[in-house]
PDB file of N, H, CA, C and O in Angstrom:
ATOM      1  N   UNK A   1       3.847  -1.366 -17.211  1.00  0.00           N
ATOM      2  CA  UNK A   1       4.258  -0.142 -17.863  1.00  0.00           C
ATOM      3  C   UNK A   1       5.287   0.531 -16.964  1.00  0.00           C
ATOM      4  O   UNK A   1       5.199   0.674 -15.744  1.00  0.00           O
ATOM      5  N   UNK A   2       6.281   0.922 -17.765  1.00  0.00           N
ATOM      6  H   UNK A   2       6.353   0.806 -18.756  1.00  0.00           H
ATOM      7  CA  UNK A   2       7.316   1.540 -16.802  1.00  0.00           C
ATOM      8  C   UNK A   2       7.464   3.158 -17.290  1.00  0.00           C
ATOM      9  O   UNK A   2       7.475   3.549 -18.457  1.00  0.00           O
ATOM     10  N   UNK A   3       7.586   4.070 -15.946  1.00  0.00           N
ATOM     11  H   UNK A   3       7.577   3.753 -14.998  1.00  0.00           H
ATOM     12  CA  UNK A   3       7.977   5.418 -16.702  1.00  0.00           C
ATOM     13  C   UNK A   3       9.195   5.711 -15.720  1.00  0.00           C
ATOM     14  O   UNK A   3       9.731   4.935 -14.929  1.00  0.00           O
ATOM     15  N   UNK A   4       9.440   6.840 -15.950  1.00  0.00           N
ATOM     16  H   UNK A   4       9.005   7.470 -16.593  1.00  0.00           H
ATOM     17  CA  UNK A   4      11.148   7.518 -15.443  1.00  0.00           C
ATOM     18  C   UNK A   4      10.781   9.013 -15.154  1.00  0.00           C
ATOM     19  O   UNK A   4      10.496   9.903 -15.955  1.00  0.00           O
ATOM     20  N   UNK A   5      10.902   9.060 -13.231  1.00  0.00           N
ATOM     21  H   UNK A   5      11.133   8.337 -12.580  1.00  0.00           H
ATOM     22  CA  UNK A   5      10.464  10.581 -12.893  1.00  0.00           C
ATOM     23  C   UNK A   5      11.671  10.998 -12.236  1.00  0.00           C
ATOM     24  O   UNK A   5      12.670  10.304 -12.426  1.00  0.00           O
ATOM     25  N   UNK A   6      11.753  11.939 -11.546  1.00  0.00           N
ATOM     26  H   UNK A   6      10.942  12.503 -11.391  1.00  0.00           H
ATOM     27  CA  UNK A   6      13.078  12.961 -11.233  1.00  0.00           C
ATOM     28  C   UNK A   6      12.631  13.364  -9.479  1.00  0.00           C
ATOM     29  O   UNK A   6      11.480  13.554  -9.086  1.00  0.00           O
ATOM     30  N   UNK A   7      13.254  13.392  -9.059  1.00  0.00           N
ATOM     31  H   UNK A   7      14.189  13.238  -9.378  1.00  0.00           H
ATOM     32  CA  UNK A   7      12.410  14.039  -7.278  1.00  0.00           C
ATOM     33  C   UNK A   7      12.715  15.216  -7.467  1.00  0.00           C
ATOM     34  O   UNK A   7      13.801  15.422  -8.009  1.00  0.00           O
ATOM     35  N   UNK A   8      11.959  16.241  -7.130  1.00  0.00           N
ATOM     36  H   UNK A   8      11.077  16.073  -6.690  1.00  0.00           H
ATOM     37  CA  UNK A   8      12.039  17.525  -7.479  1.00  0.00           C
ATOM     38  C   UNK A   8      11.567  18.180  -6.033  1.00  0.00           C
ATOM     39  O   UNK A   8      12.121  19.230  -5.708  1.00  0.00           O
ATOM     40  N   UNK A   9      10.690  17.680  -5.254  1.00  0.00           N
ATOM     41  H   UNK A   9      10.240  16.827  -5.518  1.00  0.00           H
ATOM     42  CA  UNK A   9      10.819  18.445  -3.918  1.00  0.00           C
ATOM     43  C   UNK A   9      10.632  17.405  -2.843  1.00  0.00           C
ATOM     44  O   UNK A   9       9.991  16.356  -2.911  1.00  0.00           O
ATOM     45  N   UNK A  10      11.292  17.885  -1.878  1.00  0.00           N
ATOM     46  H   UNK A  10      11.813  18.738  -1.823  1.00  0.00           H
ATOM     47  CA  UNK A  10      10.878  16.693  -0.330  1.00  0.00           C
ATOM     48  C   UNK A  10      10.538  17.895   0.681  1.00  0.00           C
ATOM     49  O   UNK A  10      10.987  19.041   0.657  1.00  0.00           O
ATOM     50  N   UNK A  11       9.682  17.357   1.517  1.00  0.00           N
ATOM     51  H   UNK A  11       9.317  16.426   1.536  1.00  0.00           H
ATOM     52  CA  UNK A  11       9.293  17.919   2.753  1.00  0.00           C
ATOM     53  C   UNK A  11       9.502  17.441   3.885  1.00  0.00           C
ATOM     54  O   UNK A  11       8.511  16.747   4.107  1.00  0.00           O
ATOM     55  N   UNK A  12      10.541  17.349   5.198  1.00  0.00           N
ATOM     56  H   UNK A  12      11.347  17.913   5.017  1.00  0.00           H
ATOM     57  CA  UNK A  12      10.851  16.927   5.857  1.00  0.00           C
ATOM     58  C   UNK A  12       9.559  17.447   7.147  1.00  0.00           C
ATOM     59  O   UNK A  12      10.107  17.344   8.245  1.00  0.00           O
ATOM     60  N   UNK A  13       8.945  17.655   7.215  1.00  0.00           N
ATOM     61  H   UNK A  13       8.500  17.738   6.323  1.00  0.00           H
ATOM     62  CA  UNK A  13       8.072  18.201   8.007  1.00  0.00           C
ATOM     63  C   UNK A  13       7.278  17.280   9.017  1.00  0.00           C
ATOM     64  O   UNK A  13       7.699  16.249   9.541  1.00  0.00           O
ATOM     65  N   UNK A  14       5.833  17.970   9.205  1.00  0.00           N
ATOM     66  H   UNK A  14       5.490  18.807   8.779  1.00  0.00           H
ATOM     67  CA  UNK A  14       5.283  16.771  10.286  1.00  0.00           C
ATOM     68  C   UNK A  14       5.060  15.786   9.301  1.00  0.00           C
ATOM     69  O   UNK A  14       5.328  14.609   9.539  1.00  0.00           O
ATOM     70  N   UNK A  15       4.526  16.204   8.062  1.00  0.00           N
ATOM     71  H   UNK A  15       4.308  17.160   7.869  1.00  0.00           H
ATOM     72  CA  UNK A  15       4.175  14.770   7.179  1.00  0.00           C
ATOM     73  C   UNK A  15       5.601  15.107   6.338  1.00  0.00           C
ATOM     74  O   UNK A  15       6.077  16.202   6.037  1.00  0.00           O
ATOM     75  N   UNK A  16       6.021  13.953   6.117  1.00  0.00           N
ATOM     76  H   UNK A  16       5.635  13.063   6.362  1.00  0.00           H
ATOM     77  CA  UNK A  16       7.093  13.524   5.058  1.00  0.00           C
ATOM     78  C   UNK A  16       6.661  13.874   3.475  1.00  0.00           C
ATOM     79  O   UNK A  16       6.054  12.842   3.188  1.00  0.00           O
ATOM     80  N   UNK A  17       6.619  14.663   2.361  1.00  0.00           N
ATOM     81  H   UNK A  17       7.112  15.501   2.594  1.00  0.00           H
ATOM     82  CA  UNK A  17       6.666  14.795   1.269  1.00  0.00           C
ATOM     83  C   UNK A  17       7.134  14.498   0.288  1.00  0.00           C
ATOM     84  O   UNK A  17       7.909  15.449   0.187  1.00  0.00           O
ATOM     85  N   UNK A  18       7.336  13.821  -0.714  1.00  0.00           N
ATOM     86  H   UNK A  18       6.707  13.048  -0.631  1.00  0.00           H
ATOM     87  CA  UNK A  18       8.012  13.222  -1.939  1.00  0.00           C
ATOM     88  C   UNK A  18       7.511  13.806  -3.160  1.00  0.00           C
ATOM     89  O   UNK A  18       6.765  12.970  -3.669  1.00  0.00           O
ATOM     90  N   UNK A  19       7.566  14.790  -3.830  1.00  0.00           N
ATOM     91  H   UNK A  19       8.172  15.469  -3.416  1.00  0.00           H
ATOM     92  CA  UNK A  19       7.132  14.859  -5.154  1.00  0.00           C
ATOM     93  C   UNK A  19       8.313  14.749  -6.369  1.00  0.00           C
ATOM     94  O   UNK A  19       9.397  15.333  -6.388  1.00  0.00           O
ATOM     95  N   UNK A  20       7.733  13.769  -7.422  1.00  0.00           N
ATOM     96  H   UNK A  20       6.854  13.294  -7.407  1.00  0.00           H
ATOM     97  CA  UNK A  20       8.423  13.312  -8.224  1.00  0.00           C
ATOM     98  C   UNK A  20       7.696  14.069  -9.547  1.00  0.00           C
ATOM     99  O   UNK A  20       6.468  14.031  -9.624  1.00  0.00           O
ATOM    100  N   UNK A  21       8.304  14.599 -10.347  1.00  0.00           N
ATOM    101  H   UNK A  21       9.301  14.630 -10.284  1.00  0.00           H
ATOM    102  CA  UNK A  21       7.923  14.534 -12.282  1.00  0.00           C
ATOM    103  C   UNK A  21       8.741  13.661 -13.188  1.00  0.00           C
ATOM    104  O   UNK A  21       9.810  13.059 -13.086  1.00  0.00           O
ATOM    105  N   UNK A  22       7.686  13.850 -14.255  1.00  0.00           N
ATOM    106  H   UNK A  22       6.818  14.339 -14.338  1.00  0.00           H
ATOM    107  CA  UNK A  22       8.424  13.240 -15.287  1.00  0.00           C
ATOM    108  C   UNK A  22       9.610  13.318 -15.986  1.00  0.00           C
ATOM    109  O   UNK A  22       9.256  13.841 -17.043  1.00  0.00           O
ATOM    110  N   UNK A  23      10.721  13.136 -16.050  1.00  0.00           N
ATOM    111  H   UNK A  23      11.008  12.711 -15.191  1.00  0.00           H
ATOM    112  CA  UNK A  23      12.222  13.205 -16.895  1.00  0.00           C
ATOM    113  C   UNK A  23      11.947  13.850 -17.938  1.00  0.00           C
ATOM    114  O   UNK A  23      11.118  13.430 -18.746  1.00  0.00           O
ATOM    115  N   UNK A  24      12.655  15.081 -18.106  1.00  0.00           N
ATOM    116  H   UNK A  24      13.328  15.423 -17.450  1.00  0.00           H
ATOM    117  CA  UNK A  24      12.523  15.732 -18.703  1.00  0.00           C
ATOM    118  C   UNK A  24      13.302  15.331 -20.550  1.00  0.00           C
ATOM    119  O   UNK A  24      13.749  14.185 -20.510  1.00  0.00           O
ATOM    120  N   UNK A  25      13.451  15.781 -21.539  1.00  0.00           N
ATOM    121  H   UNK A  25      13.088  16.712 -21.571  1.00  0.00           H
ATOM    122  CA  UNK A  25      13.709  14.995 -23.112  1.00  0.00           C
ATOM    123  C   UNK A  25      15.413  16.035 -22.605  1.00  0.00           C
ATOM    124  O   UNK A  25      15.543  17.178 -22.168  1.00  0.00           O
ATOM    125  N   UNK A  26      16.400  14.991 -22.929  1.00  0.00           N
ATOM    126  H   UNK A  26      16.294  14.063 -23.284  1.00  0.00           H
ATOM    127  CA  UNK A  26      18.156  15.296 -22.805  1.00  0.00           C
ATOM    128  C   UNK A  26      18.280  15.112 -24.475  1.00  0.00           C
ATOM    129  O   UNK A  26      17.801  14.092 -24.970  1.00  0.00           O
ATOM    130  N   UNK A  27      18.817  15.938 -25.183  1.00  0.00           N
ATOM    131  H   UNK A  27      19.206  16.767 -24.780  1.00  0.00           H
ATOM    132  CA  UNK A  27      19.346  15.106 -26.906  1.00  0.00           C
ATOM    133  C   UNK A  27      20.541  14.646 -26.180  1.00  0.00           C
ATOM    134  O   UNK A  27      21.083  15.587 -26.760  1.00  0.00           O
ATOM    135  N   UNK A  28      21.553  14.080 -25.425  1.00  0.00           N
ATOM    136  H   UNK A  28      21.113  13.316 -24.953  1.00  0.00           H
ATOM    137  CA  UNK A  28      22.277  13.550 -24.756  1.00  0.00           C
ATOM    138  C   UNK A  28      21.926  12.494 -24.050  1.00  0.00           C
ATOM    139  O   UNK A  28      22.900  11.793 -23.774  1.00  0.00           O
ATOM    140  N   UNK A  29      20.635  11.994 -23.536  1.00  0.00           N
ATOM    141  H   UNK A  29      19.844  12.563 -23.761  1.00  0.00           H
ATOM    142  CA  UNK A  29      20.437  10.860 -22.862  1.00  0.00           C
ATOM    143  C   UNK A  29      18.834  10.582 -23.735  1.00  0.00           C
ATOM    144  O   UNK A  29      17.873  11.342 -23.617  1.00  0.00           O
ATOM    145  N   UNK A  30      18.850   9.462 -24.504  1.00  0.00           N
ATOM    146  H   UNK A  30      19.631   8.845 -24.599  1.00  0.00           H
ATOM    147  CA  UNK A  30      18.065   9.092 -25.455  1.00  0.00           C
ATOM    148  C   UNK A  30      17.006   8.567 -24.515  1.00  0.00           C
ATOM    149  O   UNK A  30      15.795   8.625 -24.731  1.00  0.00           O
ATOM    150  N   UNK A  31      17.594   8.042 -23.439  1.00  0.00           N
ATOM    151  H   UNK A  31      18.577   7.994 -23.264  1.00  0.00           H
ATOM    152  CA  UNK A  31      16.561   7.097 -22.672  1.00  0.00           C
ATOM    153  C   UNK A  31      15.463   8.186 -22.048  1.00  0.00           C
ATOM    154  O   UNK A  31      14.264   8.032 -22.283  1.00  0.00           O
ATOM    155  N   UNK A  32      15.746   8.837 -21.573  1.00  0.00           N
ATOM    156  H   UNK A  32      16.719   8.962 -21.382  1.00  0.00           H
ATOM    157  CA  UNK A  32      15.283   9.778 -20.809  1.00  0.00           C
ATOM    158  C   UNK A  32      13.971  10.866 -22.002  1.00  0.00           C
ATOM    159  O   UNK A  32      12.777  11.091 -21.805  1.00  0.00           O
ATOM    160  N   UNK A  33      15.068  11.392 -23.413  1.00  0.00           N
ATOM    161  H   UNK A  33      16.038  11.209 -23.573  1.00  0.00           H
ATOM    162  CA  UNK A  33      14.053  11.887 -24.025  1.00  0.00           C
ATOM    163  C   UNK A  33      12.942  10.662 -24.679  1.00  0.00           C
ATOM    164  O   UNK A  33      11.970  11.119 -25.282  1.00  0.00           O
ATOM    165  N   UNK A  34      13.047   9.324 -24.588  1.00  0.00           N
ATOM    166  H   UNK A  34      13.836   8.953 -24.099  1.00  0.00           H
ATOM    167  CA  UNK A  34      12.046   8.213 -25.163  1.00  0.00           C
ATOM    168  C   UNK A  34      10.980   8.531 -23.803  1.00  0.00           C
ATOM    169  O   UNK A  34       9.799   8.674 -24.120  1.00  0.00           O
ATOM    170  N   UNK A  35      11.208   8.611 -22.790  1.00  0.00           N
ATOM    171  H   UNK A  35      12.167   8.495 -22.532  1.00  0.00           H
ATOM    172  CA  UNK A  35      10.052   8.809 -21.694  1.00  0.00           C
ATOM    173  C   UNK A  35       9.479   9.609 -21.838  1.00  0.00           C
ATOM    174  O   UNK A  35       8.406   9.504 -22.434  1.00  0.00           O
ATOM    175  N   UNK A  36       9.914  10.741 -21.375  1.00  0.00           N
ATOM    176  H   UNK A  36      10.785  10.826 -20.892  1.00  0.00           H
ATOM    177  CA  UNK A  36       9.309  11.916 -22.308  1.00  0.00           C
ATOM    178  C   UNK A  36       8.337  12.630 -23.398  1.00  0.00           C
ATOM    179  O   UNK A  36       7.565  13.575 -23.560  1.00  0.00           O
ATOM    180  N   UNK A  37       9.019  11.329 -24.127  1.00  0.00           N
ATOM    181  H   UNK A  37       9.646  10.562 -23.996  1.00  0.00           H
ATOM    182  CA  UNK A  37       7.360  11.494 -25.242  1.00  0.00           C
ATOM    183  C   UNK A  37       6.588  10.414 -25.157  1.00  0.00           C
ATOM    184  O   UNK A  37       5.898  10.059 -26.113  1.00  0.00           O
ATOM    185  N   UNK A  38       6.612   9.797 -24.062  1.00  0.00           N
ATOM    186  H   UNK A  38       7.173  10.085 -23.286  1.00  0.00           H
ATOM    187  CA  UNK A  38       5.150   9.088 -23.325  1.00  0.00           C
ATOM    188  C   UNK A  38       4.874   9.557 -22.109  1.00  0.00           C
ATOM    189  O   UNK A  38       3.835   9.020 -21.728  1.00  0.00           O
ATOM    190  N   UNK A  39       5.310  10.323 -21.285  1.00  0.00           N
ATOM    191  H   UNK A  39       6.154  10.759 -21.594  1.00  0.00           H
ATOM    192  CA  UNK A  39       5.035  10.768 -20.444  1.00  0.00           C
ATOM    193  C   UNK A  39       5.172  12.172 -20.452  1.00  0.00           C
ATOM    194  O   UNK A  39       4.811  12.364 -19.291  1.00  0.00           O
ATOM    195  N   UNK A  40       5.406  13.228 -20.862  1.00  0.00           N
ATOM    196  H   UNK A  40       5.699  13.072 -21.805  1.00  0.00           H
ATOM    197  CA  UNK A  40       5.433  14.498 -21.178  1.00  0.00           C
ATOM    198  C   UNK A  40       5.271  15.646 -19.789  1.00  0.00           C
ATOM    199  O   UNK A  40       6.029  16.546 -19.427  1.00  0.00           O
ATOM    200  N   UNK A  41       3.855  15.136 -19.181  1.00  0.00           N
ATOM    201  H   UNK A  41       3.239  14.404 -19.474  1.00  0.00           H
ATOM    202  CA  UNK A  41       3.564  16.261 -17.769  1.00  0.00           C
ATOM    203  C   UNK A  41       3.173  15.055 -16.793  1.00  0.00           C
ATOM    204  O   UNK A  41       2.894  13.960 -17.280  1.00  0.00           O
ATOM    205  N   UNK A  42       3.159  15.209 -15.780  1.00  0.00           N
ATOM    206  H   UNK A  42       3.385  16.099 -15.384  1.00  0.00           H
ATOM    207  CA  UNK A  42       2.323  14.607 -14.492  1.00  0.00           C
ATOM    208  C   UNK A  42       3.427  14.987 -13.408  1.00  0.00           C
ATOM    209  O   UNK A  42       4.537  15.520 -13.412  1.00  0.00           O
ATOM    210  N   UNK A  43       2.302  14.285 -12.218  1.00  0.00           N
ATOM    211  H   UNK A  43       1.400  13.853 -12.215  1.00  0.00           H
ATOM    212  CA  UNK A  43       3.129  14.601 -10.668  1.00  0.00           C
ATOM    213  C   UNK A  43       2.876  13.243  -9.867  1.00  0.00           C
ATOM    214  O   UNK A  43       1.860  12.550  -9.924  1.00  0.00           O
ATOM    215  N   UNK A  44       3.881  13.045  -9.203  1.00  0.00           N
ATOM    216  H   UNK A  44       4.707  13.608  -9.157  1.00  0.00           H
ATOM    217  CA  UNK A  44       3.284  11.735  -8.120  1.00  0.00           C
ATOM    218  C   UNK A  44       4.083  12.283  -6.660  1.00  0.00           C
ATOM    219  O   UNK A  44       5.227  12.516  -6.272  1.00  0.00           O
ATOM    220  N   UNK A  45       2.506  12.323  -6.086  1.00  0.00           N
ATOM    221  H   UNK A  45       1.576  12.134  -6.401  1.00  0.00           H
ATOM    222  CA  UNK A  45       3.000  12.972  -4.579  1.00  0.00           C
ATOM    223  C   UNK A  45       2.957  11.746  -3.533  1.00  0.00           C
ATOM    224  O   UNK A  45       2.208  10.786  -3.720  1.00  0.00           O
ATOM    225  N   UNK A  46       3.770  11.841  -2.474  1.00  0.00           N
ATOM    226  H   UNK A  46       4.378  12.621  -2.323  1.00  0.00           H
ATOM    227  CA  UNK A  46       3.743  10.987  -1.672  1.00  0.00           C
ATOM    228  C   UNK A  46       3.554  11.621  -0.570  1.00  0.00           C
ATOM    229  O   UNK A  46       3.586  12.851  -0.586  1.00  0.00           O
ATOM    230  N   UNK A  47       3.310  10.898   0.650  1.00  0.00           N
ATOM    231  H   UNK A  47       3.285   9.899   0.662  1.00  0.00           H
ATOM    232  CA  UNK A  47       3.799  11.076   1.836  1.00  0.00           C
ATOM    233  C   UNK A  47       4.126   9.808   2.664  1.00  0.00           C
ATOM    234  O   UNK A  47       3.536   8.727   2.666  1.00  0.00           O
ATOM    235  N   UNK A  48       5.080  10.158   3.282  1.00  0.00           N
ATOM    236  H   UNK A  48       5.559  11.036   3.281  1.00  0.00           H
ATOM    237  CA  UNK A  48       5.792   9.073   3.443  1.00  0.00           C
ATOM    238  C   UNK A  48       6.134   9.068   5.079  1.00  0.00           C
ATOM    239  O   UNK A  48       6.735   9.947   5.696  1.00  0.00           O
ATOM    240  N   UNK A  49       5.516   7.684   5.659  1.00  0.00           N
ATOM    241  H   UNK A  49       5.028   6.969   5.158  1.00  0.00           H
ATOM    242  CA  UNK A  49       6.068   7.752   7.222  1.00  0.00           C
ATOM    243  C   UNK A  49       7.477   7.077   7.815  1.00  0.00           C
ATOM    244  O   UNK A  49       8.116   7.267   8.849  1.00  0.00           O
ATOM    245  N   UNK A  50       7.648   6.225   6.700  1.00  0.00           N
ATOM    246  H   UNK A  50       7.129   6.070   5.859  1.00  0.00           H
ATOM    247  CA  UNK A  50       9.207   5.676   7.256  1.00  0.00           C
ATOM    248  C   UNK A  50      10.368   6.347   6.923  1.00  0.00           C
ATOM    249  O   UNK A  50      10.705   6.570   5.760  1.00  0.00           O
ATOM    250  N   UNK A  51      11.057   6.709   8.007  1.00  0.00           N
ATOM    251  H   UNK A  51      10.783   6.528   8.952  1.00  0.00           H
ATOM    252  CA  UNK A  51      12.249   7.806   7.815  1.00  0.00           C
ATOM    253  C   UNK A  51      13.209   6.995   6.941  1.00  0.00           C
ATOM    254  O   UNK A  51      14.190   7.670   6.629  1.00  0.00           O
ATOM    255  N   UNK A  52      13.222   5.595   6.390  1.00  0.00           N
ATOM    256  H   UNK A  52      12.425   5.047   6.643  1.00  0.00           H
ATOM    257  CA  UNK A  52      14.115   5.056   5.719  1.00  0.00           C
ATOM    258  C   UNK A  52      13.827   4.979   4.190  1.00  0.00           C
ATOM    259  O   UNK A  52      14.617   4.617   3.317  1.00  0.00           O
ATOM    260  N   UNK A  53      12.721   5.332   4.061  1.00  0.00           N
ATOM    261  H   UNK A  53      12.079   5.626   4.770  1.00  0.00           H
ATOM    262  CA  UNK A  53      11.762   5.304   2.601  1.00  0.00           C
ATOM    263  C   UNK A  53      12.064   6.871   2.260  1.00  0.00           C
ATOM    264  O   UNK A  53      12.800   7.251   1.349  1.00  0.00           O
ATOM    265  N   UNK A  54      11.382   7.670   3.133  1.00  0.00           N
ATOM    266  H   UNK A  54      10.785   7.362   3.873  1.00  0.00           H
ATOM    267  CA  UNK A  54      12.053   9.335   2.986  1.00  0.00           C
ATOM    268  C   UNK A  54      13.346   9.520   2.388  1.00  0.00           C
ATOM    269  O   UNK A  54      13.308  10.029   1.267  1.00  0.00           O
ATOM    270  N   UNK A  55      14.408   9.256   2.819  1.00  0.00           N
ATOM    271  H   UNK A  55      14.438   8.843   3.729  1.00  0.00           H
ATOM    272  CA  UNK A  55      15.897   9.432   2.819  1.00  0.00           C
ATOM    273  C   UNK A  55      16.172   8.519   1.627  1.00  0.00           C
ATOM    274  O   UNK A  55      17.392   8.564   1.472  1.00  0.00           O
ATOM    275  N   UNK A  56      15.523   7.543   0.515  1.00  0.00           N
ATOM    276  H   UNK A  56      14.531   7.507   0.641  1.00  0.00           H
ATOM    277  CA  UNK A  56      15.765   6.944  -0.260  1.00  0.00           C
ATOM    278  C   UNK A  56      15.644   8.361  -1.307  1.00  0.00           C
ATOM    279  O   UNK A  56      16.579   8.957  -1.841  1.00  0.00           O
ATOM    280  N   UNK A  57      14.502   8.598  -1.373  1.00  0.00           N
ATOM    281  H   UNK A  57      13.742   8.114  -0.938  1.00  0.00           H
ATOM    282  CA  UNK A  57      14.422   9.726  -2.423  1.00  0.00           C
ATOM    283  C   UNK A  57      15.526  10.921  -1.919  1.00  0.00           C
ATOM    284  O   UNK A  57      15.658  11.491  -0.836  1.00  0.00           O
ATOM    285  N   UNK A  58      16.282  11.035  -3.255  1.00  0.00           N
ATOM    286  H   UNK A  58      16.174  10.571  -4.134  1.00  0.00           H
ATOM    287  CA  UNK A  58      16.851  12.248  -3.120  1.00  0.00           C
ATOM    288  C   UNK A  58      16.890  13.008  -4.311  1.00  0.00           C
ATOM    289  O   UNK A  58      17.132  12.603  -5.448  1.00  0.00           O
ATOM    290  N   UNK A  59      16.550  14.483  -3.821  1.00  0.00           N
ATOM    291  H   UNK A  59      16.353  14.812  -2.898  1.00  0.00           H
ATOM    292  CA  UNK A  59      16.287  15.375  -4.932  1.00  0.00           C
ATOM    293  C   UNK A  59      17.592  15.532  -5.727  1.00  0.00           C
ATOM    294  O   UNK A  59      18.791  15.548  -5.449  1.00  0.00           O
ATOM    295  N   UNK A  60      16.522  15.689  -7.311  1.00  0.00           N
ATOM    296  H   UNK A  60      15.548  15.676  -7.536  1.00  0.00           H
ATOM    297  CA  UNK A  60      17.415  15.724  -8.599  1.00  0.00           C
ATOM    298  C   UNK A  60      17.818  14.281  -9.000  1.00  0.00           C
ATOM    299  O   UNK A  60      18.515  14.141 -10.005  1.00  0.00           O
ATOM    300  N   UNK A  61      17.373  13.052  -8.188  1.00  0.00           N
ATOM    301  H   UNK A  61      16.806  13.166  -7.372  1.00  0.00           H
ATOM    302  CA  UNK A  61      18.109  11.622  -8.441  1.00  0.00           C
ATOM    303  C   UNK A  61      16.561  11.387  -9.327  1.00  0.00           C
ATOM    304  O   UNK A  61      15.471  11.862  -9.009  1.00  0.00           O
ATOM    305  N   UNK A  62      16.865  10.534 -10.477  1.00  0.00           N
ATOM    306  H   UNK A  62      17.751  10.149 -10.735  1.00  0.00           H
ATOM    307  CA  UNK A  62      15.802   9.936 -11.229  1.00  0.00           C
ATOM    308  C   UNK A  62      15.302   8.241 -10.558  1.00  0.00           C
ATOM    309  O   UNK A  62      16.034   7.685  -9.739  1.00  0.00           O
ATOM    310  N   UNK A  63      14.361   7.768 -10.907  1.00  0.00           N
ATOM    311  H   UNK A  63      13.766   8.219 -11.573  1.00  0.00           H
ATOM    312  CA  UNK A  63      13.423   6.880 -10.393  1.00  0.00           C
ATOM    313  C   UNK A  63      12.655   6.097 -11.564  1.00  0.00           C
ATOM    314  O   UNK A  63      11.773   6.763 -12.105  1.00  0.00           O
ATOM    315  N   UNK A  64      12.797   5.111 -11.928  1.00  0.00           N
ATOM    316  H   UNK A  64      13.514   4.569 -11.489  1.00  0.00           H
ATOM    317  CA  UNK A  64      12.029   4.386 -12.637  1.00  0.00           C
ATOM    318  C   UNK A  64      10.585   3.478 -11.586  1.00  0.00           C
ATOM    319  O   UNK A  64      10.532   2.677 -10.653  1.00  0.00           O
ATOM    320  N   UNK A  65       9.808   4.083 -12.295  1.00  0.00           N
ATOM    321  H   UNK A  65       9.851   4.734 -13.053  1.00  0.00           H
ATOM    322  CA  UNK A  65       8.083   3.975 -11.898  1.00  0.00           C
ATOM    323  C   UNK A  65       7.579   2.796 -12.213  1.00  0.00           C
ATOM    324  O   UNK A  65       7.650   2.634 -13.432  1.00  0.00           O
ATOM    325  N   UNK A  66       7.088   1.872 -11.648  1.00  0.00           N
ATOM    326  H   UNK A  66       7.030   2.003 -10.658  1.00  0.00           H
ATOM    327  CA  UNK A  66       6.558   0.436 -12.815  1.00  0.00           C
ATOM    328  C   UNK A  66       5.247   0.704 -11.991  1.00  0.00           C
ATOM    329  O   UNK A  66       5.040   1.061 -10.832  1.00  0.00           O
ATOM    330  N   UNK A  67       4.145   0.265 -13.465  1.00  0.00           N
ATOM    331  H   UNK A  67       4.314  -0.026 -14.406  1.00  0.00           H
ATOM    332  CA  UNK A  67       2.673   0.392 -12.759  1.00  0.00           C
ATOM    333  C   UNK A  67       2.246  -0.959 -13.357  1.00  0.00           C
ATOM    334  O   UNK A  67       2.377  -1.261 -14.543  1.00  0.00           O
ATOM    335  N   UNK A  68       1.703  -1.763 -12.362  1.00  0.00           N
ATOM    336  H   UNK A  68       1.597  -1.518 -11.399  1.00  0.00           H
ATOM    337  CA  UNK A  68       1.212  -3.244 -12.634  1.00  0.00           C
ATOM    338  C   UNK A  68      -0.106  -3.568 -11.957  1.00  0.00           C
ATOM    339  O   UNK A  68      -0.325  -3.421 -10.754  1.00  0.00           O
ATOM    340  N   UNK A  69      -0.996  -4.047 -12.902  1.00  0.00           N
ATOM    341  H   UNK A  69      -0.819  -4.167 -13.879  1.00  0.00           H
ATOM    342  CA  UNK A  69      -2.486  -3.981 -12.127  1.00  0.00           C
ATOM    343  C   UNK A  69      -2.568  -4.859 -11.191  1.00  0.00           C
ATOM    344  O   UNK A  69      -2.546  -6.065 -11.436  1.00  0.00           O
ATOM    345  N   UNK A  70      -2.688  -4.291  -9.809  1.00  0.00           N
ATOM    346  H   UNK A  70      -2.706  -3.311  -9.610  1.00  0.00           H
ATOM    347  CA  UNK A  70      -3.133  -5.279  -8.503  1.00  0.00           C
ATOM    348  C   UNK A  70      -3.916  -6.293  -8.809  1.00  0.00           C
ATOM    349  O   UNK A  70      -3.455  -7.380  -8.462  1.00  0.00           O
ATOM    350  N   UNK A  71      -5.149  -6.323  -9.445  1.00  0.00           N
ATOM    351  H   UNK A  71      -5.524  -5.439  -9.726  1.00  0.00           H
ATOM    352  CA  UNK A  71      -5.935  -7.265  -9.576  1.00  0.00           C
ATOM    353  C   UNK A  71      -5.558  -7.973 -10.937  1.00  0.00           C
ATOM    354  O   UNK A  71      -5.725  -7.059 -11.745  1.00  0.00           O
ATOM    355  N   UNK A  72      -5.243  -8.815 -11.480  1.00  0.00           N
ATOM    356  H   UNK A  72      -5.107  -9.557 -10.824  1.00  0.00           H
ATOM    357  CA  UNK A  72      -5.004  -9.509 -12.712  1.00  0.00           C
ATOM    358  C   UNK A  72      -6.110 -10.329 -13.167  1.00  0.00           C
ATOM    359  O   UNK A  72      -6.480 -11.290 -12.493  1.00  0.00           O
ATOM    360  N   UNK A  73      -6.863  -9.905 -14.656  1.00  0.00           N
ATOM    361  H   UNK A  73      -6.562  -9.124 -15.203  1.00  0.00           H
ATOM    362  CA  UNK A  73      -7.915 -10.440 -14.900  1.00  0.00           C
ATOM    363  C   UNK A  73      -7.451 -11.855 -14.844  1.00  0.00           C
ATOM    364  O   UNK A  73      -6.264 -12.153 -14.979  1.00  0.00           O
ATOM    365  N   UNK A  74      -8.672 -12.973 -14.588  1.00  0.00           N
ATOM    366  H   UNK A  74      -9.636 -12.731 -14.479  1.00  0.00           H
ATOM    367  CA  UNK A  74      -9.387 -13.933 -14.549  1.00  0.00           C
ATOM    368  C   UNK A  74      -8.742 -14.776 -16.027  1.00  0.00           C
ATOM    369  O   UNK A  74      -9.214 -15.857 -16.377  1.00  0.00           O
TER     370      UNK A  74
END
């Protein structure tokens, strides 16, 4: 399953911070409002120790999310 979030705050601090939401609905970018109405609200927080993983996220840049089950049934 894939969704599409936005970085909306970083924390450069003692712990590294990443919070991402969901893409908000554009009538200009179709892709973005199709996420939207499967994903509507949520948050995905991080913290993050590699200063090279940090500096990937940059606020206001969008992010496509893929969630794939670790364990694969039998």
């Amino acid at each position: 399953m894939r969704a599409k979030f936005t970085c909306h705050y970083k924390n450069s601090g003692d712990l590294q911070t990443v919070v991402l939401h969901p893409v908000m609905p554009d009538p200009d970018d179709a892709e973005n409002s199709s996420f939207w109405n499967a994903t509507p609200s949520g948050q995905i927080t991080i913290t993050v120790s590699n200063p090279q993983a940090f500096n990937f996220f940059e606020l206001g840049e969008e992010f496509y999310v893929d969630f794939t089950h670790a364990k694969q049934a039998d």
